[in-house]
N, CA, C and O atoms as CSV, one atom per row, in Angstrom:
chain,resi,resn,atom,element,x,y,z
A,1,UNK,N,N,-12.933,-3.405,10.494
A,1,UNK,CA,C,-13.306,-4.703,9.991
A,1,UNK,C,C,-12.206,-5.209,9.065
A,1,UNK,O,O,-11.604,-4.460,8.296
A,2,UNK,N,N,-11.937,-6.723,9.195
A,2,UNK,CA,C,-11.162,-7.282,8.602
A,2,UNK,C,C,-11.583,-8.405,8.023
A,2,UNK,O,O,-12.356,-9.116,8.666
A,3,UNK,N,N,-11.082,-8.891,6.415
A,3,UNK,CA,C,-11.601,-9.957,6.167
A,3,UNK,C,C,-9.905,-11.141,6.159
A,3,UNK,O,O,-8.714,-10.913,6.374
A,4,UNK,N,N,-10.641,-12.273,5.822
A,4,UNK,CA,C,-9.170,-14.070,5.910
A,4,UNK,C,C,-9.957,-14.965,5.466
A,4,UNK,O,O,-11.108,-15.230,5.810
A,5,UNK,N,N,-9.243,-15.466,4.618
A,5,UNK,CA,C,-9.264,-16.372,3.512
A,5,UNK,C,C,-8.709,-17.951,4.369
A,5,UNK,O,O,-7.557,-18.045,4.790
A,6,UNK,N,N,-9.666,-19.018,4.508
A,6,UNK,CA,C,-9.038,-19.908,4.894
A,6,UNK,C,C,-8.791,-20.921,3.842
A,6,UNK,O,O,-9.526,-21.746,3.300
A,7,UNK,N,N,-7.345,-20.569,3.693
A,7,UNK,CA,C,-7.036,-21.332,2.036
A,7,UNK,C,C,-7.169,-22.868,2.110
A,7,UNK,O,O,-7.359,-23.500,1.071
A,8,UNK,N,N,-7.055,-23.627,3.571
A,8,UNK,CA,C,-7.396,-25.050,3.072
A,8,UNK,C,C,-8.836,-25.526,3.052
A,8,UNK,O,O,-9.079,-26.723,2.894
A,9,UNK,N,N,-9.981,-24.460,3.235
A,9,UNK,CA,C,-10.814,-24.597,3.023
A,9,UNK,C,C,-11.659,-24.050,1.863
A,9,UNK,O,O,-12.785,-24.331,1.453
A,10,UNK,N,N,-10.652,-23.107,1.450
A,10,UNK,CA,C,-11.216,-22.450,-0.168
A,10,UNK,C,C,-11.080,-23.912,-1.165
A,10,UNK,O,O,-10.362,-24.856,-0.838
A,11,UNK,N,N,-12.039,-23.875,-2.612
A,11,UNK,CA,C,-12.511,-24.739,-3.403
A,11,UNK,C,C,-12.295,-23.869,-4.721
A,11,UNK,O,O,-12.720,-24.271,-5.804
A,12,UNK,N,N,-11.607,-22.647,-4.581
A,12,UNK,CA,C,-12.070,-21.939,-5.882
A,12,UNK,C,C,-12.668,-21.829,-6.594
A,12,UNK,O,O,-12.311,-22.033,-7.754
A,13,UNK,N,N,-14.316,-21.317,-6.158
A,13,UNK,CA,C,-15.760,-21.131,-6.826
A,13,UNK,C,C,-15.766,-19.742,-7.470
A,13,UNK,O,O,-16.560,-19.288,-8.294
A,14,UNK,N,N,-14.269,-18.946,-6.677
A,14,UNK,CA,C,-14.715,-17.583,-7.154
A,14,UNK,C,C,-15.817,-16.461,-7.310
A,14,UNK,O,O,-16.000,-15.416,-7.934
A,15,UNK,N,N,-16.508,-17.357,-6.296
A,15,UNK,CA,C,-17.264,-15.912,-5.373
A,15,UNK,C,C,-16.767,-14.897,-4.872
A,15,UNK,O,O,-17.142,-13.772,-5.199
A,16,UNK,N,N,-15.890,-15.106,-4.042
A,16,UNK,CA,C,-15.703,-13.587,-3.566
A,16,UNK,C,C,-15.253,-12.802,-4.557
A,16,UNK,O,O,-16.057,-11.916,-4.845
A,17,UNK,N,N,-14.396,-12.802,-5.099
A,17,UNK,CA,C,-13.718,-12.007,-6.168
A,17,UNK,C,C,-14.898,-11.343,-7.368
A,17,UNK,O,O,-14.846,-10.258,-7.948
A,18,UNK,N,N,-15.898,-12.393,-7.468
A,18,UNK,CA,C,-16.571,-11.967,-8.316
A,18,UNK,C,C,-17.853,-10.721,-7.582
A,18,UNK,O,O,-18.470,-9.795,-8.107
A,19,UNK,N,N,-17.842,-11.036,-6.772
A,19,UNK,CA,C,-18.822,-10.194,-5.641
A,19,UNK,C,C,-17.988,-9.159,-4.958
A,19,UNK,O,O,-18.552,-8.085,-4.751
A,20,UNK,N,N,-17.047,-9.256,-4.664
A,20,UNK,CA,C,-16.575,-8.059,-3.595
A,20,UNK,C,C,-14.982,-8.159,-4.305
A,20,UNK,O,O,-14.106,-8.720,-3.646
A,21,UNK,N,N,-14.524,-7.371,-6.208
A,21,UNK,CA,C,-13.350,-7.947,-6.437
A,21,UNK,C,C,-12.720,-6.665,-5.887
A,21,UNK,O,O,-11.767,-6.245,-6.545
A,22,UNK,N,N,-13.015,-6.083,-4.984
A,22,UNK,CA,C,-12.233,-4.554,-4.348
A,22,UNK,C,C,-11.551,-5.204,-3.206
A,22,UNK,O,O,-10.478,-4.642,-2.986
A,23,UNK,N,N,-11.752,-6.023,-2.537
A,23,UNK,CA,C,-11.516,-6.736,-1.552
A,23,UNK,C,C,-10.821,-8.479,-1.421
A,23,UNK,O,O,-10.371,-9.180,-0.515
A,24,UNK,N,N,-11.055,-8.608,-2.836
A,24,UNK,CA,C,-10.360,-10.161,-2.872
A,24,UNK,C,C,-10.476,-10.364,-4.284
A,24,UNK,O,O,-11.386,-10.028,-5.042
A,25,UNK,N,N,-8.987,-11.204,-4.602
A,25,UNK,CA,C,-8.437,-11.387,-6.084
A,25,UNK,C,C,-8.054,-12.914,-6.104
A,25,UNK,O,O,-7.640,-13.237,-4.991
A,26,UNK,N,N,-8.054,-14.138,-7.146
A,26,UNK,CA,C,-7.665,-14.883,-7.455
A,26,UNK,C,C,-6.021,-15.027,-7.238
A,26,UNK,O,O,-5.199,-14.115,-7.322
A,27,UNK,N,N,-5.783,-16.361,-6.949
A,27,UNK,CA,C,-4.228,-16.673,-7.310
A,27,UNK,C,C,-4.067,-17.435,-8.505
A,27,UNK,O,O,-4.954,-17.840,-9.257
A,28,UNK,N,N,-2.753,-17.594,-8.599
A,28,UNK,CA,C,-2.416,-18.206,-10.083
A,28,UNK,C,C,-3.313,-19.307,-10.320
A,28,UNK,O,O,-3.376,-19.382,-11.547
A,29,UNK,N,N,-4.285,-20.504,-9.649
A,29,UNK,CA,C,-4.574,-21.614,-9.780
A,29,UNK,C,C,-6.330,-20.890,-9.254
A,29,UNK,O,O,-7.248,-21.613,-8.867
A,30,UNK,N,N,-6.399,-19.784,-9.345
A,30,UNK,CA,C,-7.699,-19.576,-8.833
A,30,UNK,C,C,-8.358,-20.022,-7.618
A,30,UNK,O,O,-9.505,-20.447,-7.753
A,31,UNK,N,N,-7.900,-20.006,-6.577
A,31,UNK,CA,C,-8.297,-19.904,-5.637
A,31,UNK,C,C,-8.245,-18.007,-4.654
A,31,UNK,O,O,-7.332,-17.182,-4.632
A,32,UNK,N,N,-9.330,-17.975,-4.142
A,32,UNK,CA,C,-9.300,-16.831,-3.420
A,32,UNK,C,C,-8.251,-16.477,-2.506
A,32,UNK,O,O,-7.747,-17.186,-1.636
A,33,UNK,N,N,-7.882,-14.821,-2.936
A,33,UNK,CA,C,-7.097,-14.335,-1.632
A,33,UNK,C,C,-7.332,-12.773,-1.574
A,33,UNK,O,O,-7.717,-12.063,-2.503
A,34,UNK,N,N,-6.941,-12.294,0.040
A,34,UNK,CA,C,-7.293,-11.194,0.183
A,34,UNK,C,C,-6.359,-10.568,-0.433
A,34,UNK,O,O,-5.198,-10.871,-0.709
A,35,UNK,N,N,-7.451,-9.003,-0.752
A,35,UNK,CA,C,-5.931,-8.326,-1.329
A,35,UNK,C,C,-5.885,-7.039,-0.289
A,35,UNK,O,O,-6.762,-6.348,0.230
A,36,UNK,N,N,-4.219,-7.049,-0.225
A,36,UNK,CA,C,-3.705,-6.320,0.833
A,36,UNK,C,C,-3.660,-7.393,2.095
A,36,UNK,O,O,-3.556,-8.604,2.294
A,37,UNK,N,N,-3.822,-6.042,2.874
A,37,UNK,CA,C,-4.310,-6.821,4.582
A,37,UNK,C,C,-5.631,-6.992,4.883
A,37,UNK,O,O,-6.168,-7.255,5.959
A,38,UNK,N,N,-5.997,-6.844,4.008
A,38,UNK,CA,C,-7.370,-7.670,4.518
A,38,UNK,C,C,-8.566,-6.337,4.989
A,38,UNK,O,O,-9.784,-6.491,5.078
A,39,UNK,N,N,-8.038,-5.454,5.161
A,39,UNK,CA,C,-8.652,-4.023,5.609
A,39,UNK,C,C,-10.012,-3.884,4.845
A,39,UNK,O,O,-10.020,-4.170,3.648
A,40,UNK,N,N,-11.421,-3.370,5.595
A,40,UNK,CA,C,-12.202,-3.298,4.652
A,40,UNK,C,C,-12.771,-2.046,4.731
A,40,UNK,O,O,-13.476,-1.922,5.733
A,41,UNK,N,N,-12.686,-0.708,3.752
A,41,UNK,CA,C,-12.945,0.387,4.250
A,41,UNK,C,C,-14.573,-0.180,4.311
A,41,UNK,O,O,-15.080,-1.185,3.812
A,42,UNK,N,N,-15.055,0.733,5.006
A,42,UNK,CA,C,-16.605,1.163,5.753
A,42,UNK,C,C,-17.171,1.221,4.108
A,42,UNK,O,O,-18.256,0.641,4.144
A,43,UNK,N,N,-16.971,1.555,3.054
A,43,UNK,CA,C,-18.609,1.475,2.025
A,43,UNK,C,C,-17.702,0.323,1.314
A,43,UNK,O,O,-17.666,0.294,0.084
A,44,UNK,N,N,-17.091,-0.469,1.955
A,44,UNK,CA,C,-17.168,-2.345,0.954
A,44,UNK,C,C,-17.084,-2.829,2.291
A,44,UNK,O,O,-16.160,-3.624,2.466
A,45,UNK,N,N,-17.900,-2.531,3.438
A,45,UNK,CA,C,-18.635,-3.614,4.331
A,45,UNK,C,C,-19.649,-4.885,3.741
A,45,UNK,O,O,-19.468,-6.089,3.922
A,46,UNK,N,N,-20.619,-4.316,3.083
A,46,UNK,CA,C,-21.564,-4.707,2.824
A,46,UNK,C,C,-21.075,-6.013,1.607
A,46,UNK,O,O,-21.477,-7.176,1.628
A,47,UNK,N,N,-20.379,-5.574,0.885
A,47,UNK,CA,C,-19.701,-6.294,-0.315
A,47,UNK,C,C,-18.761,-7.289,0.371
A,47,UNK,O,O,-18.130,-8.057,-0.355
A,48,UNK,N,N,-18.591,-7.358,1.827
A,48,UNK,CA,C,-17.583,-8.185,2.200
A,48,UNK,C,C,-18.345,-9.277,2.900
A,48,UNK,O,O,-17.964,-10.445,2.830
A,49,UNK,N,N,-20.056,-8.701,3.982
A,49,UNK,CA,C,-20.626,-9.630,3.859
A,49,UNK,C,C,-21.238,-10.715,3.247
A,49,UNK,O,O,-21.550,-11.882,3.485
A,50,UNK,N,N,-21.308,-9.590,2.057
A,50,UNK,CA,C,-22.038,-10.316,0.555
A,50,UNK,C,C,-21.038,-11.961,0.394
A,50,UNK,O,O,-21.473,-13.086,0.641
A,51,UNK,N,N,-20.050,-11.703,0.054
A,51,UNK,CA,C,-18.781,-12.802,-0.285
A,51,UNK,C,C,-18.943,-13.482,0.845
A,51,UNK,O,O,-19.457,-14.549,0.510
A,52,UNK,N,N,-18.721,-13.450,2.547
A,52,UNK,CA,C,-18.968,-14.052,3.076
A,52,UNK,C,C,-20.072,-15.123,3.056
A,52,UNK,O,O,-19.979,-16.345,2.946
A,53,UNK,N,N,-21.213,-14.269,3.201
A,53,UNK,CA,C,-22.252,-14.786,3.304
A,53,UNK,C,C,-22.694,-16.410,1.536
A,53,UNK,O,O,-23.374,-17.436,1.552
A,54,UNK,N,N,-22.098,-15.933,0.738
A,54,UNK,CA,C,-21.948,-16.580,-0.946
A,54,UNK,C,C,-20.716,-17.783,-0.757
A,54,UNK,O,O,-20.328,-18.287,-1.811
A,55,UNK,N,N,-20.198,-18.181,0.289
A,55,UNK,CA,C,-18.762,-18.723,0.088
A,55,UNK,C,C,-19.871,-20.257,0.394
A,55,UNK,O,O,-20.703,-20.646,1.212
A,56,UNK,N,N,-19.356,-20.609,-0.570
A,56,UNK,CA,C,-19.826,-22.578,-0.529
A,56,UNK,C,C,-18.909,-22.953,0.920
A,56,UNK,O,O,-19.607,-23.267,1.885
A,57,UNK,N,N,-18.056,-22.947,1.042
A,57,UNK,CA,C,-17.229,-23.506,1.750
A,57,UNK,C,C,-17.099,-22.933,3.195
A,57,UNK,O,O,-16.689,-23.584,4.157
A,58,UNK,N,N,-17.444,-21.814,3.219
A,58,UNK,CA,C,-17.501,-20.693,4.424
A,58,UNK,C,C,-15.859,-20.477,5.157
A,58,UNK,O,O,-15.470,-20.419,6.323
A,59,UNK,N,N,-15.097,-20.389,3.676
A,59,UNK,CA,C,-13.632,-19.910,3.957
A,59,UNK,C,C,-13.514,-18.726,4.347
A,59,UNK,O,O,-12.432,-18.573,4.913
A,60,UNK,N,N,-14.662,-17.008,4.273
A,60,UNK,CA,C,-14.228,-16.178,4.199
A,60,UNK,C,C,-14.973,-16.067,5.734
A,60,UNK,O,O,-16.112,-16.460,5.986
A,61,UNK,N,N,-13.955,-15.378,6.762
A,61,UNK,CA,C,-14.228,-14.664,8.053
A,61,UNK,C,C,-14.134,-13.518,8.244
A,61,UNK,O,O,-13.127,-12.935,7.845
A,62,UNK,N,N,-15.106,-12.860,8.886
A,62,UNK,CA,C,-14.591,-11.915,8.917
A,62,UNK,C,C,-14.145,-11.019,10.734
A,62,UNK,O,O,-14.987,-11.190,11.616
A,63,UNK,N,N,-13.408,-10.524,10.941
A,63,UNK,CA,C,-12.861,-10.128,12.015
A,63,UNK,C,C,-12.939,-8.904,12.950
A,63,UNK,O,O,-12.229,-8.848,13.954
């Protein structure tokens, strides 16, 4: 499983980061991004739907 950030659709609400911050970190202006490649080990599945599922904007996919 993989998660992606669709940055022209992120709003920087900072959900994900705040819900799943093992898996996604702020940029300088606060908007969401993945950290790393996007890789989601198997016990932050659940934490990745979580962010998905929380995104106002429904920037986060997952793959």
């Amino acid at each position: 499983m993989k998660v992606q950030i669709d940055s022209a659709r992120c709003q920087g609400h900072g959900r994900c980061y705040d819900l799943a911050p093992e898996l996604f970190s702020e940029d300088d202006e606060g908007y969401g991004q993945v950290v790393g490649e996007g890789s989601v080990p198997p016990d932050e599945e659940r934490a990745a739907r979580l962010a998905v599922s929380n995104c106002p904007e429904r920037a986060i996919e997952i793959l």
